[in-house]
C-alpha positions as CSV (number, residue, x, y, z in Angstrom):
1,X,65.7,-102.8,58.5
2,X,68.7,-104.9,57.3
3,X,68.4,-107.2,54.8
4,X,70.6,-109.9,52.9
5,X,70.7,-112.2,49.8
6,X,70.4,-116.1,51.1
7,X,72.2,-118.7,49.4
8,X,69.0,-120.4,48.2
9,X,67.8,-118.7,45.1
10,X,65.3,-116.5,45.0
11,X,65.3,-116.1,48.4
12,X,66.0,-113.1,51.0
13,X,66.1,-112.4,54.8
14,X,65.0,-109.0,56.4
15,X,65.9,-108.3,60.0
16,X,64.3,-105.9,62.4
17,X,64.9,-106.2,66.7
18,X,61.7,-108.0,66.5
19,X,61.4,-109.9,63.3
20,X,63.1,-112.4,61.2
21,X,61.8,-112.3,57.8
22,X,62.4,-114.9,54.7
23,X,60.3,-113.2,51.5
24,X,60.7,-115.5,48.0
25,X,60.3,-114.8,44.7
26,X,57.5,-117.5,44.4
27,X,55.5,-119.4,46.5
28,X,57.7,-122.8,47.9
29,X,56.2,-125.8,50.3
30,X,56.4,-125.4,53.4
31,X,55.8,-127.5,56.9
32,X,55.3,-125.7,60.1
33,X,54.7,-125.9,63.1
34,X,53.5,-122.0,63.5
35,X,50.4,-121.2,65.2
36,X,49.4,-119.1,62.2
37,X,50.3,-120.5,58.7
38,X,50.9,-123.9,60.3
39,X,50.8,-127.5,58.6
40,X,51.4,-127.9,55.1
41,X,51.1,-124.5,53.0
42,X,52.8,-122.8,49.8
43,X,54.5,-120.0,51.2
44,X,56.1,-116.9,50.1
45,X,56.7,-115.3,53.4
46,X,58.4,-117.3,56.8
47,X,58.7,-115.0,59.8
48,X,60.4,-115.4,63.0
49,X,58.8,-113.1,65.5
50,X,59.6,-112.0,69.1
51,X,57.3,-111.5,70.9
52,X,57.5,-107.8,72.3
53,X,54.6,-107.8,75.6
54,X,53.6,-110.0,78.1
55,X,49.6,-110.6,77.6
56,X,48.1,-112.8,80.7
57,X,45.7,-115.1,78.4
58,X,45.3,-115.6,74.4
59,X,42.4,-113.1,74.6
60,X,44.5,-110.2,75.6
61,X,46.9,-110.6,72.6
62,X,46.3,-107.8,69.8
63,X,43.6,-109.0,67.9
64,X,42.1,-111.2,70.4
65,X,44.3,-113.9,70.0
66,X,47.7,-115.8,69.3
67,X,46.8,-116.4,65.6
68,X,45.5,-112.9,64.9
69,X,48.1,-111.1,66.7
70,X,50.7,-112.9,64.4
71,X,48.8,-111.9,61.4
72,X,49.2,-108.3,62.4
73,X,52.7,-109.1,62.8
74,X,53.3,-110.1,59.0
75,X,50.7,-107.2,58.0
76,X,53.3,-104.9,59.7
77,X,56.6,-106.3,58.3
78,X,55.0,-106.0,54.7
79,X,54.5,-110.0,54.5
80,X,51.3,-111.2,52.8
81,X,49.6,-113.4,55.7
82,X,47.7,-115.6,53.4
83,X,51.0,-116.8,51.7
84,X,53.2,-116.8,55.5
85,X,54.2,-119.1,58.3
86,X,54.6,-117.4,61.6
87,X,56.4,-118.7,64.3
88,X,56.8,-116.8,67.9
89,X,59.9,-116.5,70.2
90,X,60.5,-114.8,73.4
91,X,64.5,-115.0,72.3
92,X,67.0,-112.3,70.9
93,X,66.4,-112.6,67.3
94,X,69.0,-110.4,67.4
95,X,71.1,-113.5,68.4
96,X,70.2,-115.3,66.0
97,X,72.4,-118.5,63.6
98,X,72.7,-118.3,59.6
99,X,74.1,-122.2,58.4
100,X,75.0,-123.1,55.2
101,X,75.3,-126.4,54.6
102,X,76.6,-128.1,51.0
103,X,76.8,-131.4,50.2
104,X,76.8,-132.7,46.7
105,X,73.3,-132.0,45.4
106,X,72.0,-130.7,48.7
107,X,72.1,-127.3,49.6
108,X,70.2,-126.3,53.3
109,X,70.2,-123.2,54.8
110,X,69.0,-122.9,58.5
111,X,68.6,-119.6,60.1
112,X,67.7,-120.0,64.1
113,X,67.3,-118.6,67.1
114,X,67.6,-119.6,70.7
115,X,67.1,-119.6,74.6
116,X,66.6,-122.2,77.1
117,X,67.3,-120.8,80.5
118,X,62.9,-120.9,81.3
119,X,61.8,-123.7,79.5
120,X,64.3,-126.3,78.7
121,X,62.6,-129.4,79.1
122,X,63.3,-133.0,79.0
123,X,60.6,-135.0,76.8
124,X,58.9,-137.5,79.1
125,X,59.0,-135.7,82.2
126,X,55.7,-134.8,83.5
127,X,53.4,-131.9,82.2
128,X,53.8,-128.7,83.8
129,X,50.6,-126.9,82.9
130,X,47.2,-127.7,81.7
131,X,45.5,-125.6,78.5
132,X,42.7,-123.9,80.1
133,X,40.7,-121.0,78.8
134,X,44.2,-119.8,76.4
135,X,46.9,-119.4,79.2
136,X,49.5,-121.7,78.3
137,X,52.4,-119.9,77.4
138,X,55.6,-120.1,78.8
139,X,58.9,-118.2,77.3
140,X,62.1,-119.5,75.5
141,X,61.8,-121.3,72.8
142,X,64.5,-122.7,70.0
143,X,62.9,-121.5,66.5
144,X,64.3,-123.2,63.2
145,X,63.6,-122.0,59.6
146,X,65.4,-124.0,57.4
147,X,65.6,-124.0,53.8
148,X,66.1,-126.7,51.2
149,X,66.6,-126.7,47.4
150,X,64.7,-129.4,46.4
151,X,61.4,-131.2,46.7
152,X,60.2,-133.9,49.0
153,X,57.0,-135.8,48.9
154,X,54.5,-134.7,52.3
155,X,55.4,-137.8,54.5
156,X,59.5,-136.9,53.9
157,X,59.1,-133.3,54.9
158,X,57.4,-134.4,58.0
159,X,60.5,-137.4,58.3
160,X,62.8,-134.6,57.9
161,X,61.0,-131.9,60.8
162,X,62.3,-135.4,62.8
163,X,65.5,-135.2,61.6
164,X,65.9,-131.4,62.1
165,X,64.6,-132.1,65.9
166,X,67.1,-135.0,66.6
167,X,70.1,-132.6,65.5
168,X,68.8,-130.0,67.9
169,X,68.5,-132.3,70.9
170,X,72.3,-133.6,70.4
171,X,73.5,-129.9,70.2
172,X,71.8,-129.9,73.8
173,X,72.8,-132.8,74.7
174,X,76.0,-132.1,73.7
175,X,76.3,-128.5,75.4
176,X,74.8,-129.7,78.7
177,X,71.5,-128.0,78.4
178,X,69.3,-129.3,81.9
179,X,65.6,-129.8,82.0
180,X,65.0,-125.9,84.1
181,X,62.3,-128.5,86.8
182,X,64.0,-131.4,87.2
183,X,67.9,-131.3,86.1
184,X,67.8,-134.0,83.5
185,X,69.3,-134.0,80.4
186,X,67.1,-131.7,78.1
187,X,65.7,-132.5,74.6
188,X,64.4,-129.2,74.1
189,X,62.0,-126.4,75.1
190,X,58.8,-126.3,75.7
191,X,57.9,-124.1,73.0
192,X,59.9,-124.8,69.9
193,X,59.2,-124.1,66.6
194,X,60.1,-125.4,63.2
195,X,59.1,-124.2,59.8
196,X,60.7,-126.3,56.8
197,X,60.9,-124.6,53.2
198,X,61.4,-127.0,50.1
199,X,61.2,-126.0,46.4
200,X,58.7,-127.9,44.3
201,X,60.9,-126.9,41.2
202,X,63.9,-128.2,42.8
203,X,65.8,-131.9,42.3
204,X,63.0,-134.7,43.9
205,X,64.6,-136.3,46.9
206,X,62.9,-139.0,48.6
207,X,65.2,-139.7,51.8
208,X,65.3,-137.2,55.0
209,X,66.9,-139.6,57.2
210,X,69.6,-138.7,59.0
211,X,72.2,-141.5,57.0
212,X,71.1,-140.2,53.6
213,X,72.9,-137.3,52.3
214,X,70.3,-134.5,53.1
215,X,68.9,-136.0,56.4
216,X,72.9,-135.3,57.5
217,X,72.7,-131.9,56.1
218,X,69.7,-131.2,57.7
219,X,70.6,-132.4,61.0
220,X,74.3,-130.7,61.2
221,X,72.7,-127.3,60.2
222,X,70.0,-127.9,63.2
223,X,73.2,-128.9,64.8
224,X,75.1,-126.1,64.2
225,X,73.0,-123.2,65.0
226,X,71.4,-124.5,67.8
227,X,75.0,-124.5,69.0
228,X,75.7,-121.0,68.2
229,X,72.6,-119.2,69.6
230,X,73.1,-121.2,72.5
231,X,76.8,-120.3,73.2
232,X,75.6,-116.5,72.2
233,X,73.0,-116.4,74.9
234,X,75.1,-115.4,77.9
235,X,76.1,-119.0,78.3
236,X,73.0,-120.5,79.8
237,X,73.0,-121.1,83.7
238,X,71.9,-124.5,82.8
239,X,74.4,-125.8,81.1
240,X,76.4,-127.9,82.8
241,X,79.4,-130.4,82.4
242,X,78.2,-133.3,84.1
243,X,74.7,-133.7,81.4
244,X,77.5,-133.3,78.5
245,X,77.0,-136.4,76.1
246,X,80.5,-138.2,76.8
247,X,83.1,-139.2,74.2
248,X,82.2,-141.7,71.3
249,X,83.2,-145.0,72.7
250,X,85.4,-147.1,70.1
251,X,83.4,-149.0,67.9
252,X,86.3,-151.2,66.7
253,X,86.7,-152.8,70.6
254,X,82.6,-152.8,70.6
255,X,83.0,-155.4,67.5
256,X,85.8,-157.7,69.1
């Protein structure tokens, strides 16, 4: 297992083929949107797991379910599961993005990983499945877990997941990335994940918008590694120039 010193203090990542794994040296707030460890928690543990089978419904998964199997998961990489937020990819974690991004007070730090050749979808379009007795689980996914060194009130963390979500969907936008059913311009997968890590010791920030100074942080590391697991992945077949957002149009001959 590999493991390196973040730049958020107090914090670490440990890498395995099948595991991401952010341990810190005291619990921090976190919002995800993990099956297990989910909603707003104090965390010391935020994993990033691939998942390694194929299991036909949720009651074949070790453990008997989704939740439980990802339990074992952070039993096995040494995590405390009462203090973690799982998510679950069927990516390369291998693959995965490490951002750094500083801008006067803010510091966020965004490690992510990637794919969208299965399940890049375009929000609006119509449902493709129907929960039913736990089989519901397609593959791909675009997982975020992003760090920040300071503390929001509840409602702004959940502002900022918005703002983390809007920076992925211009990287696809940007890159090309098609819905996989009906070739319109994707805004993500159909399983994505996010789990957002603030530090209730940190400066108080009350802003996640993406004009204030940490909403833009937040949104170009989305931005960015979204990007780079994307370009990584063998180049997606669904990528394609003509969904590319075009050039800005000039503003100045908007105004005359």
């Amino acid at each position: 297992m590999k493991e390196i010193q973040l730049a958020m203090p107090g914090s670490r990542l440990s890498m395995t083929p099948e595991t991401l794994m952010i341990a810190f040296d005291r619990p921090r707030r976190s919002l995800s949107t993990a099956i297990y460890g989910g909603g707003f928690r104090n965390i010391r543990y935020a994993l990033n797991q691939k998942l390694t089978g194929f299991y036909p419904s949720e009651k074949d998964f070790p453990g008997g379910s989704v939740s439980s199997y990802l339990k074992l998961c952070a039993l096995e990489r040494g995590a405390v599961p009462e203090e973690s937020a799982v998510l679950l990819t069927a990516a390369k974690v291998d693959l995965f993005s490490h951002k750094i991004v500083e801008a006067g007070p803010v510091l966020v730090e965004a490690i992510t990983t990637g794919g969208v050749e299965k399940t890049a979808c375009r929000a609006s379009s119509p449902a493709l499945y129907r929960e039913e007795k736990g089989q519901f689980a397609p593959q791909g996914t675009i997982n975020m877990m992003v760090l920040f060194h300071g503390s929001l009130p509840d409602g702004i963390m959940a502002r900022a997941l918005i703002t983390l979500t809007e920076g992925k969907t211009a990287a696809l936008q940007d890159l090309g990335i098609a819905d996989v059913n009906n070739g319109l311009p994707a805004t993500g997968t159909g399983t994505d994940g996010i789990t957002f890590i603030t530090d209730p010791k940190g400066l108080h920030f009350t802003d996640a918008g993406p004009f204030s100074e940490l909403g833009a942080a937040l949104s170009k590391a989305a931005y960015e590694t979204v990007t780079e697991c994307l370009v990584k992945y063998d180049h997606p077949w669904n990528a394609s120039p003509l969904l590319k957002t075009p050039e800005a149009v000039d503003l100045g001959k908007l105004k005359r």
